[in-house]
N, C-alpha and C positions, 0 to 999 in steps of 0.2 A: 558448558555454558555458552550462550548464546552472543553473539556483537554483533553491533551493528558497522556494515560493510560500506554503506557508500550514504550520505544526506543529500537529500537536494532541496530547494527551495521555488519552484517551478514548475510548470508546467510541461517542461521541456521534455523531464523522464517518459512518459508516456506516448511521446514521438515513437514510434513502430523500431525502427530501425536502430536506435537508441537501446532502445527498451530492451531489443531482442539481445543486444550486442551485451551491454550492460549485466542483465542476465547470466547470460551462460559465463560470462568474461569473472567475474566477480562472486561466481557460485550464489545468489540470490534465489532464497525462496519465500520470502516475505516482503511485499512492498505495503507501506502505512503508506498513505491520502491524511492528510490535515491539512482540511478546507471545509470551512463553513458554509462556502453558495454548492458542492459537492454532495457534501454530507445531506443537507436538507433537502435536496431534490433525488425524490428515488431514478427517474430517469437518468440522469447524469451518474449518481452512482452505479448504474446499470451498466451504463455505457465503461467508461473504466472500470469494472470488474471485468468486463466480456474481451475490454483489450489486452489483457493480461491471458499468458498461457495458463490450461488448466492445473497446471503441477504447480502453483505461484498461489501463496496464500495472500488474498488482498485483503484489507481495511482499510476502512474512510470511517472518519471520524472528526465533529466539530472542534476547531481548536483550544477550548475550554476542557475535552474530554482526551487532552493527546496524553495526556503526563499519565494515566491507568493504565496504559500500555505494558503488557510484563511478554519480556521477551522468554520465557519459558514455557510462555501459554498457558496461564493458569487464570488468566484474568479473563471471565467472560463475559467481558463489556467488549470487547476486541475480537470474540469468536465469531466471524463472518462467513468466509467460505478457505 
């Protein structure tokens, strides 16, 4: 079964150096984005998908849509990349 390893509320995760450390330090292979100005803009979500390594499963999604999240991956309202 699946947990979740670390929450944040910010924007801060996504800092490179952060993000990289965070990562490997915490074994992370899934990072969720809930954020509404995020989620509606495909550029932006572009952008944070691309700063993420490729072995890092991302999702963005509007905060009305966070609670569908199923951490066994069955739910594909959450299947992204």
């Amino acid at each position: 079964m699946s947990a979740f390893r670390l929450t944040r509320v910010d924007e801060r995760l996504l800092h490179a150096q952060i993000l990289l450390v965070w990562l490997n330090k915490l074994n992370i292979n899934t990072v969720l984005v809930i954020d509404d100005k995020i989620a509606d803009n495909p550029f932006l979500s572009e952008v944070y998908r691309l700063a993420m390594p490729s072995h890092i499963s991302v999702h963005i999604r509007r905060i009305k849509n966070a609670l569908d999240f199923d951490l066994n991956g069955a739910s594909k309202v959450w299947q992204d990349r």
